[in-house]
N, C-alpha and C positions, 0 to 999 in steps of 0.2 A: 715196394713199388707204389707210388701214386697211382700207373695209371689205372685204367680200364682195358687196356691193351697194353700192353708195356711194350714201351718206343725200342729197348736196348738190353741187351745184359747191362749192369753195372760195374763197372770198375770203382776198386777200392786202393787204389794204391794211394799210401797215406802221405808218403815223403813229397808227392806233385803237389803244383800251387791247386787253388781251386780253379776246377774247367769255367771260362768266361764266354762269355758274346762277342770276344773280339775279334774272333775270323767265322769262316775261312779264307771269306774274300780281302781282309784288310787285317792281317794278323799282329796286330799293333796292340801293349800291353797298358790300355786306360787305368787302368788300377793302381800300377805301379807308378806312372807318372802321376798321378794323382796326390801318390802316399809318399814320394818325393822331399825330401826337407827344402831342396834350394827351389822347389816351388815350379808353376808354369811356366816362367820366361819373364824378363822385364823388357821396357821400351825406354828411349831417351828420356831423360829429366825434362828435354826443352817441349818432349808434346805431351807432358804430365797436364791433364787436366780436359783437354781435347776432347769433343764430344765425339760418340757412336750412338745413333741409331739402332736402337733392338727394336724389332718390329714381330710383335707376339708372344706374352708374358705367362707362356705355357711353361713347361717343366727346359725346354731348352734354351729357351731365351731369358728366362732368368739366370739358369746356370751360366749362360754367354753374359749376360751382364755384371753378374756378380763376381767373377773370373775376371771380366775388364774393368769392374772396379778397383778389385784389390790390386792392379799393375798400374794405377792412378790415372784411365782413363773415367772421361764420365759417359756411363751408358743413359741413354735417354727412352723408356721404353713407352714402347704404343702396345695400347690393348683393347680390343675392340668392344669386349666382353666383361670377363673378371681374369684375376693372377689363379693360373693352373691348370689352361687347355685340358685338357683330355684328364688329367686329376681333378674331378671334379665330384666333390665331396657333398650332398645335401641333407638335410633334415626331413620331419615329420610334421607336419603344423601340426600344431598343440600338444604336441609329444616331447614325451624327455629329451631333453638335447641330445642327451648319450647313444638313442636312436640315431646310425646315418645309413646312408643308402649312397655305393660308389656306382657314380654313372657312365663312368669312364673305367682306366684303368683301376685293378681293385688286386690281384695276385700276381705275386715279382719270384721270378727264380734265383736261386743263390748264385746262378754265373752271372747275373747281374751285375758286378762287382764294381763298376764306377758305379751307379746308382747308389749300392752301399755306400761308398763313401759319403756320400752326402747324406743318406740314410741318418747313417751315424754321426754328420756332424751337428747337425740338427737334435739330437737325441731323442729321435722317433724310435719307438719301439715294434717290433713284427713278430706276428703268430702264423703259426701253419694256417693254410688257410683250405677249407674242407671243400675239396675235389674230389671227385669219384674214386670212391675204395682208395682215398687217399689213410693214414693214420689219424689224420685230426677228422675225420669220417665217420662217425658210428656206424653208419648201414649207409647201402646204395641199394635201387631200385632200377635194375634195366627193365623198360617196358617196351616192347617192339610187336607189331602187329596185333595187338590187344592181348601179349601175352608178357605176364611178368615176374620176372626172378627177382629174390632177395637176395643181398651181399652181403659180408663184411669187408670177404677181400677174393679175388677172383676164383680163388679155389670153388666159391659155391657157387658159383655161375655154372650153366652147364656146359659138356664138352666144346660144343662148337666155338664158343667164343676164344675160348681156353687152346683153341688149333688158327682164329683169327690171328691172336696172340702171336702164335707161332710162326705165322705168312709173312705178317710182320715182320718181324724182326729175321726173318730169309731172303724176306724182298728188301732189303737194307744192306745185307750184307754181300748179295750176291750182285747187285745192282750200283752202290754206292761207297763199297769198302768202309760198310759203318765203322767197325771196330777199329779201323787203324785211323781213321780220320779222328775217330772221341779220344783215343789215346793220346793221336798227334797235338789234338787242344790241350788235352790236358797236362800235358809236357811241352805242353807251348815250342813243340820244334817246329819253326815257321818252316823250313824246308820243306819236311814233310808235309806238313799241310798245305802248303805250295801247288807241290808237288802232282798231290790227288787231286786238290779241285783245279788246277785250272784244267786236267783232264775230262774233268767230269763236267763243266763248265762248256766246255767246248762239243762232248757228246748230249747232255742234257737239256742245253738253251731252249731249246725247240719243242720239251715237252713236258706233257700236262702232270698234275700229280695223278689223275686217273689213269692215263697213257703209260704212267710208269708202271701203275699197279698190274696192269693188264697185260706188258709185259713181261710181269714176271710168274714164273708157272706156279710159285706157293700161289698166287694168286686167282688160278683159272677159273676157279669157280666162283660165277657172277653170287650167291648169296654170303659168300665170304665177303665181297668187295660191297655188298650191298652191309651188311654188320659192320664192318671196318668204318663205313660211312656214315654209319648211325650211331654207333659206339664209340669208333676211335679210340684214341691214346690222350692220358694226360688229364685233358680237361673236357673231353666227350667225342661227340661228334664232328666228323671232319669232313664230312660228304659236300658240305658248302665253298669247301678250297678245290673241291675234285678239279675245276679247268684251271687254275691256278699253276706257276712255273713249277714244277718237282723241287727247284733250285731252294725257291722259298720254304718248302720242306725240310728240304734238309739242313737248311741254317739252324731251323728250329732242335729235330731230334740231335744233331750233331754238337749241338752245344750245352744240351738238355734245360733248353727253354721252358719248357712246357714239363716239369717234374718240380717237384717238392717244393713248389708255389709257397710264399707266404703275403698275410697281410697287412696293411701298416695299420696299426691301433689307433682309432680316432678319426682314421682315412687318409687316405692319400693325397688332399691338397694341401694338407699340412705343411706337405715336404716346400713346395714353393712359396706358400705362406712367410714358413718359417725364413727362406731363405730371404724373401724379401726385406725380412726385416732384423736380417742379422747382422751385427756388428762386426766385423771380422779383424781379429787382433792383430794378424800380420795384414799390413794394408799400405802402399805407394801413395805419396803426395797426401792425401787426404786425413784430417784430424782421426784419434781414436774414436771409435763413437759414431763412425761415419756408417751409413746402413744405404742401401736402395730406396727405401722409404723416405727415407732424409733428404737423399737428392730429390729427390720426386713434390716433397712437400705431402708426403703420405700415399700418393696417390698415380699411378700412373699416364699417360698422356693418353686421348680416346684411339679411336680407328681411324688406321690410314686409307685414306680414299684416291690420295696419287701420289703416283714414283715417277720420277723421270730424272734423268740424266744431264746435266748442266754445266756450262763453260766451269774448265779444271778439271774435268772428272768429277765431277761432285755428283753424289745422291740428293737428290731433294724431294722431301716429305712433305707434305698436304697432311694435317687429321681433318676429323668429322668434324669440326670449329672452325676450320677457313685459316689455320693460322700454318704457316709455312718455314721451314725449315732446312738449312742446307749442311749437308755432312759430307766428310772426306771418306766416313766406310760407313756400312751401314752391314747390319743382320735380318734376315728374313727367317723369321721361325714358324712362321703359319704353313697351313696345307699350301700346299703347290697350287692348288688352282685356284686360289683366292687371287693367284696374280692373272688368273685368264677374265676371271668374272668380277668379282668386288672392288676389285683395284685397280683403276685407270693408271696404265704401265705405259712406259714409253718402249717402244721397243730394241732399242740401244742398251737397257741395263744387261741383257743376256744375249749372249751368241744366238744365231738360228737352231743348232742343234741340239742346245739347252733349252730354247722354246718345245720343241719338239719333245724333248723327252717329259717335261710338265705336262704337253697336252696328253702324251699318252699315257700317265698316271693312273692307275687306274686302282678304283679305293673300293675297301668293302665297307657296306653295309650293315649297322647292327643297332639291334633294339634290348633295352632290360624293361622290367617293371618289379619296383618293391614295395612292398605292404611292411607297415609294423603289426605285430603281434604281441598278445599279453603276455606271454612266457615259449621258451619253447617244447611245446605240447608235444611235438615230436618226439623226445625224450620217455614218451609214458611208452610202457610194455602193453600192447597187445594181450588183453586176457586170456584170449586164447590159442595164439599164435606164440607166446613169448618175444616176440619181434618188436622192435621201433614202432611206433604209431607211424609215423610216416619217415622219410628217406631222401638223401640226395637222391634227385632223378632224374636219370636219361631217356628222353623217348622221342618215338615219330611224331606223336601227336604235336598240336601245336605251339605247345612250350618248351620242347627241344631238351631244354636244361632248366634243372628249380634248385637253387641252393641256399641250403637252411645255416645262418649266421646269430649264434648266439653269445653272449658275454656273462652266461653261468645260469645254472638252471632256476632262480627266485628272480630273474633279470624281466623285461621286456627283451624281445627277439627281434630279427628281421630278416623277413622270407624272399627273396628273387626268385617270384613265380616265374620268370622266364628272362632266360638269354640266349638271344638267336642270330645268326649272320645273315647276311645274300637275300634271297630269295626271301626266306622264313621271318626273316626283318621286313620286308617288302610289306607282307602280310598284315603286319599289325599299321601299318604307314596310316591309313584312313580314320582306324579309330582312335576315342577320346582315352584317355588313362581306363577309366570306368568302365567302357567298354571294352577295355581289354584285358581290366581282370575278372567279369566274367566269362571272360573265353577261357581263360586261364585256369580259373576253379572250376570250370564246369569238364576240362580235361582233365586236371588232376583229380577230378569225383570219380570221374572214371575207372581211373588208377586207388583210388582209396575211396572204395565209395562208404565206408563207414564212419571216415574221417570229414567234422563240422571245421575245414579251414577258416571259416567266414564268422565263426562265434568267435574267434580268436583274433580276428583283425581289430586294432583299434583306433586307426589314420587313417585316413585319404592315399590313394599309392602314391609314388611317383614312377616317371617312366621318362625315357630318353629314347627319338632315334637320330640318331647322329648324323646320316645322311639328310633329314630336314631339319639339322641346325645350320642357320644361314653362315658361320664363320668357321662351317666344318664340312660340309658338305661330303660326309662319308665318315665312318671309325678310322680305318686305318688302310697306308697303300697295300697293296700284294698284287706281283707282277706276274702278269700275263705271260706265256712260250715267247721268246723273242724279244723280250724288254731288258734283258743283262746290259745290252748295252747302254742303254737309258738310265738305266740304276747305274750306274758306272760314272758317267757324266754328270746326274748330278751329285752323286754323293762327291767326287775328286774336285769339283766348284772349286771348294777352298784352296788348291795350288795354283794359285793363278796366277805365278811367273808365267802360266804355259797358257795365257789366255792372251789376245793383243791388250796392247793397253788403254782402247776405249772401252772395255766390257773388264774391267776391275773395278774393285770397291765397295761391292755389295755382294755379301756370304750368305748362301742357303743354308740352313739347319735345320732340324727337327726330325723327327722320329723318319718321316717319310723318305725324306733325303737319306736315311739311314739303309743300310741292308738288313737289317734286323727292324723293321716297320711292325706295328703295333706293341711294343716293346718300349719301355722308357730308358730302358739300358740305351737303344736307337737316339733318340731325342740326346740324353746326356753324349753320348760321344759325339755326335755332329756337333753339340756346340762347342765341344772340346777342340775340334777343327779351326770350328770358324773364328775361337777366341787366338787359337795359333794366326790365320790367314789373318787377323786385324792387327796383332801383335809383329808381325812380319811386315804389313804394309806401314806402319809406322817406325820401322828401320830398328823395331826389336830383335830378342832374340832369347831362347832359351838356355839353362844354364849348360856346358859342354856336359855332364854327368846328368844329366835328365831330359836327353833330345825328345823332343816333341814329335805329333803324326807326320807333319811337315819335312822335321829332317827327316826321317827315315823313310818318307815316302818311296823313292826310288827303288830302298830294297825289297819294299815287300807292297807295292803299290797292285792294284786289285788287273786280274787278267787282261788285257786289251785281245779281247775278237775282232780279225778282220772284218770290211764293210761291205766289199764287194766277193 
């Protein structure tokens, strides 16, 4: 087990595909369409060359453009920033390049499985990536209430956790039919997994992850539920989802999101880097040779500052240069509420209802900060303890989470003195980098007080909070008791036979739009949608032997709850 808690029994059954993020609410096999030979869909010869509008050159709208390049459309994409939203890979000044610090996403689980593919077409390489009392972990440190255990793996944790442990995975089972539903993925029988969530979907909408907990008797006792929140499963603590839908939980454990994590080598904006500038050999209309880059003239087009709706149905795009632009479809990959605030929207491009679910979007909050290091010191044994010098660490204190990232013991290292959600993000909001990592060493002294973290720093940190990045205004969505239906409308955007037809032509994606939000598995399948929904309004179509989310929408299209 990875975790700190363990989310599940594990199933081993060898002969199943690998369990994926593709249900339970939309149980559609990304991976396989993916791995397909006759490919996504093609469109007429006569609108080969046609422009689209990508608006946001993160991990999904590259993917969406690079997908409607090779069908011989030409994607045009706007970026406000740089290529790789939330992949956002940086450096050290004056440090080894080989030094990075991920500020965004940084550990992908193997049901990721369309992510993989692109993974691998790129030929990025991934390592396990060191999670509490994970295997690529040498030692974990629970610190709680000024008192603190040492790990390898939960076995040396003392009793109580080791019965947290247990509440878990009873309040799972007795609550949410964990085991049949992890099966059900795993065996990819849509029925069954049908079956259970729209059940569960229909009893759960309305409540919180702490509500569930609290419901359930392994659970009664408030210091159990208080360790489950500081501890957690997987990748730590979870007390910051506690008002959070139950829903959005169990997307996670149910698909084992949140286990045997790896990381991409080199970092993760690599992956849209890469894609930007790759040649793709099967490719529609366009010379061999032809890349995103090429069209672009290297370079992608700035931020869009307005959208608005135009005689034909036409999108028409504004960037931050005054120059203007008019398209038949168009992609929205950015956060949802960049269309409330940053982006002068006409309010024709989206039904009332789909306004409505944007506005109540509701995003969490999170902050890191990393230091480079001369080596990882952590590695030396305790002379008198025989233990780690120091330790992944979980605690209340103000850095939540510190995760130690090394590339071999004679190397330079790099430490993530902290990563925190919500509230605990809030916290750091006011100070400068600097003053926030002597908050940070001055807690981890606490925790180690014999350990000189600070003779070992050799950079300036860096630090990210994401809710005061202007073209992000939060990490990632996670919906509130009562927002299923909101998550619904906009992820289904893209079938928009079922929309009138003045509110066509312009497809939502990205991770948010996704039911699987903070997750870049989320981001790669929305755009997988919306390259279908542009490939459709252009009078395409997929091959009969590789039906796309589109066609088999009907059969396995995500629960509709009544309104009233």
């Amino acid at each position: 087990m990875t975790s700190t808690v363990p989310n599940a029994v594990q199933h081993t059954e060898a002969a199943a595909p690998p369990i994926t993020m593709f249900g339970p609410d939309f149980p559609y096999a990304y991976d396989d369409f993916l791995a397909h030979p006759a490919g996504l869909g093609q469109i007429p010869a006569t609108e080969h060359g046609q422009e689209v509008a990508v608006i946001g050159g993160g991990l999904s709208g590259i993917i969406a453009a690079y997908e409607l390049m090779k069908m011989g459309l030409k994607p045009v994409v706007y970026e406000a920033d740089q290529i790789g939203g939330r992949l956002r890979t940086v450096g050290f000044d004056g440090c080894d390049p080989s030094l990075t610090a991920e500020m965004g996403a940084m550990r992908f689980p193997p049901s990721s499985t369309a992510l993989q593919h692109y993974i691998d077409l790129v030929g990025l390489e991934t390592r396990a990536f060191p999670n509490p009392l994970s295997p690529a972990t040498p030692s974990t440190v629970v610190d709680l209430k000024g008192e603190s255990h040492y790990a390898e793996t939960i076995d040396d944790l003392p009793q109580v956790y080791r019965d947290v442990a247990d509440a878990w995975n009873a309040c799972l089972e007795e609550g949410a039919d964990f085991s049949d539903m992890n099966r059900a993925l795993r065996e990819r029988d849509v029925p069954r997994i049908r079956e259970i969530w729209s059940q569960l979907v229909e009893r759960l909408d309305n409540q919180t992850f702490y509500g569930f907990l609290c419901e359930s008797e392994a659970f009664k006792s408030f210091r159990h539920r208080e360790i489950f929140g500081q501890v957690g499963f997987g990748t730590g603590g979870w007390d910051t989802d506690f008002p959070n839908s139950i829903l959005e939980i169990l997307r996670v454990v149910y698909t084992e999101a949140d286990d045997h994590h790896r990381g991409i080598v080199g970092g993760s904006q690599q992956l849209p880097l890469r894609l930007w500038d790759r040649e793709p050999q099967k490719i529609v209309h366009w010379p061999l040779g032809t890349s995103l880059s090429s069209l672009h003239g290297g370079e992608p087009r700035g931020a869009v500052t307005r959208l608005t709706r135009t005689a034909g149905n036409r999108i028409t795009v504004t960037d931050a240069s005054g120059d203007i632009r008019t398209y038949r479809a168009a992609v929205f990959t950015g956060q949802s509420w960049l269309l409330l605030s940053k982006i002068d929207c006409d309010d024709a491009l989206f039904p009332i209802d789909h306004w409505t679910a944007m506005e109540r979007t509701h995003y969490m909050e999170s902050s890191k900060l990393f230091v480079p290091v001369d080596r990882p010191f952590w590695l030396d044994k305790d002379e008198t303890t025989g233990r780690d010098t120091m330790s992944m660490t979980l605690t209340d204190r103000m850095t939540r989470g510190t995760y130690l990232l090394d590339d071999g013991p004679d190397k330079p290292a790099v430490i993530c003195l902290s990563y925190t959600w919500c509230d605990d993000s809030l916290k750091w909001l006011p100070l400068s980098p600097k003053e926030r990592m002597e908050v940070m060493l001055k807690s981890l002294g606490e925790i180690y007080p014999n350990v000189d973290i600070r003779s070992h720093i050799i950079g300036n940190p860096v630090t990210v909070s994401w809710e005061n990045e202007p073209w992000f205004m939060g990490a990632f969505k996670a919906n509130l008791p009562g927002h299923y239906r909101y998550q619904r409308r906009l992820f289904t955007h893209f079938m928009q036979d079922r929309l009138p037809e003045d509110k066509r032509g312009i497809f939502l994606a990205g991770d948010d739009i996704s039911w699987t939000a903070g997750w870049a598995e989320g981001a790669v399948q929305t755009a997988l949608n919306a390259v279908w929904g542009v490939m459709h309004q252009f009078g395409g179509a997929t091959d009969p032997t590789n039906p796309g989310p589109g066609d088999l929408y009907d059969e396995i299209a995500p629960v509709e709850l009544p309104e009233d």
